[in-house]
C-alpha positions as CSV (number, residue, x, y, z in Angstrom):
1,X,226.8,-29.0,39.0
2,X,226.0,-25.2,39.4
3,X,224.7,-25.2,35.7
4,X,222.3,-28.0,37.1
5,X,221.0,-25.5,40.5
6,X,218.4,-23.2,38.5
7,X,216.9,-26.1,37.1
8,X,216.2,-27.6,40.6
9,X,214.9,-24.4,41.9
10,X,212.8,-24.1,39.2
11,X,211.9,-27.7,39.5
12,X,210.9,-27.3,42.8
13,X,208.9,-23.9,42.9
14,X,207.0,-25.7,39.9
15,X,206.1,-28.4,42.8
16,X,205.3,-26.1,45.6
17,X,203.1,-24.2,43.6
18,X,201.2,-26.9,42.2
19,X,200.5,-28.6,45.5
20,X,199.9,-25.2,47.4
21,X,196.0,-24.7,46.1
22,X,195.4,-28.2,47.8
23,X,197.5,-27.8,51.3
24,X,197.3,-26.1,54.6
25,X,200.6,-23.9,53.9
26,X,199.9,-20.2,54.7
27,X,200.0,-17.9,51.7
28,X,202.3,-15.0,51.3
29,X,199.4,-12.8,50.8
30,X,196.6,-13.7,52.9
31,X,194.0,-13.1,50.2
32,X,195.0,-16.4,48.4
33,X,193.5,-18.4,51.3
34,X,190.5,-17.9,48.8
35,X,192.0,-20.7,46.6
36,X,192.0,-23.4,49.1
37,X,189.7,-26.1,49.8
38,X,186.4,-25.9,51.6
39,X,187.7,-28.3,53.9
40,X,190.2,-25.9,55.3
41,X,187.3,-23.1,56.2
42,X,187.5,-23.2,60.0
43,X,184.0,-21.1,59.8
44,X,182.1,-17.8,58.4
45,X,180.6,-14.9,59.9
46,X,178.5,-12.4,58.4
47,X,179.7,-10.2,61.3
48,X,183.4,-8.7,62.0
49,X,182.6,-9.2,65.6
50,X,182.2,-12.4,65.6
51,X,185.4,-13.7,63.6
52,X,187.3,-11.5,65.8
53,X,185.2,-13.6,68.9
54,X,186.3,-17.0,67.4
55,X,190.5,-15.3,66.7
56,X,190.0,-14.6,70.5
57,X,188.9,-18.1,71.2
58,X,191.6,-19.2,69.1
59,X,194.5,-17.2,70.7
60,X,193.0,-18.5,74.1
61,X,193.3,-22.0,73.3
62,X,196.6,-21.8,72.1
63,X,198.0,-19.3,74.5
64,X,199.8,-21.7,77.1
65,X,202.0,-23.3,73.9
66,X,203.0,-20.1,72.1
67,X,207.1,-20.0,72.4
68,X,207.3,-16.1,73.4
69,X,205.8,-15.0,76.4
70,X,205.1,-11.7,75.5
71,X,202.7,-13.6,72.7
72,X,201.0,-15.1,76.0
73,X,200.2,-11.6,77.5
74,X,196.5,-11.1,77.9
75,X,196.2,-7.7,77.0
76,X,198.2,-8.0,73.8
77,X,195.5,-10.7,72.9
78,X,192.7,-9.0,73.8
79,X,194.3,-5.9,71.4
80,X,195.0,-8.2,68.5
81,X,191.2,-9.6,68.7
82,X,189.6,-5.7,69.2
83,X,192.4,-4.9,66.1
84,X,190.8,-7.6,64.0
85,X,187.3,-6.7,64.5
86,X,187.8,-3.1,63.5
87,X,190.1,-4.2,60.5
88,X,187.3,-6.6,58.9
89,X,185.1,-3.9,59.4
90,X,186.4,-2.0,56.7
91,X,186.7,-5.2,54.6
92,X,190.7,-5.6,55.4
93,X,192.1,-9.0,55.9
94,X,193.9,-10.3,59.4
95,X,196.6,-13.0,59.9
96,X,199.1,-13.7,62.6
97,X,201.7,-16.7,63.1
98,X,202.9,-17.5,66.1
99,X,205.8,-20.3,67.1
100,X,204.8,-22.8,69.6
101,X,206.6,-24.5,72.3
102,X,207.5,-27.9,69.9
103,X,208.5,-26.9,66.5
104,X,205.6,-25.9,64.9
105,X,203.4,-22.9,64.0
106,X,200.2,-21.6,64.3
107,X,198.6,-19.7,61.3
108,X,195.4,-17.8,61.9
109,X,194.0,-15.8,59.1
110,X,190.4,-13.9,58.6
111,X,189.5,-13.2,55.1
112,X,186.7,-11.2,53.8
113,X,185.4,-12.6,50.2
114,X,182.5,-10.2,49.4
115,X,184.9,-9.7,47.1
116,X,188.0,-9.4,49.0
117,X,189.6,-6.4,49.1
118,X,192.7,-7.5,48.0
119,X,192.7,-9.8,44.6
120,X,188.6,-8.8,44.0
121,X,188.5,-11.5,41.5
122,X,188.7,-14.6,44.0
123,X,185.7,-16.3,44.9
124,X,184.6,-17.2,48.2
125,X,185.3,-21.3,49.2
126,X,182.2,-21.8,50.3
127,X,179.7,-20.0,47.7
């Protein structure tokens, strides 16, 4: 039975990874957004300001369901949308997670593809 276990690990990373290009799972490094669909684009800006304007709208909308309170505070949104603006400024990536209420969780990521910073060589989705 143990022999058997590496085998189903493997078995099932093999899976995972060939199904991840294709679904809404977030990446471990938030550059590989990249190799998604178009379909999952939520939008582009040539501007930092205004991704960090559409996170802020995000975080708004989804404020009254996020599990921690402190993840509800005002001024910690407003600090995470200003922290984004400045940090695709400089061509840096942003992504937060937060729990909701139910058991689920909300993944928000900005990505800059002009290239990106991170892994140069992926494209942008939508070019």
């Amino acid at each position: 039975m143990v022999d058997s276990l590496p085998i189903v690990i493997f078995t099932q990373q093999r899976e995972v990874r060939a199904e991840f290009p294709v679904v809404d799972l977030p990446p471990l490094e938030t550059a590989y957004w990249l190799i998604k669909p178009r379909n999952l684009v939520r939008g582009t800006w040539e501007e930092p300001k205004e991704a960090a304007e559409w996170l802020g709208e995000q975080l708004v909308e989804y404020a009254p369901r996020f599990a921690s309170g402190c993840d509800r505070d005002s001024t910690h949104l407003t600090l995470l949308v200003t922290s984004a603006a400045g940090r695709l400024g400089w061509g840096g990536d942003v992504s937060h997670g937060f729990y909701l209420e139910r058991p689920s969780f909300l993944s928000l990521a900005l990505v800059c593809c002009s290239p990106n910073r991170a892994v140069p060589e992926l494209e942008c989705p939508l070019r």
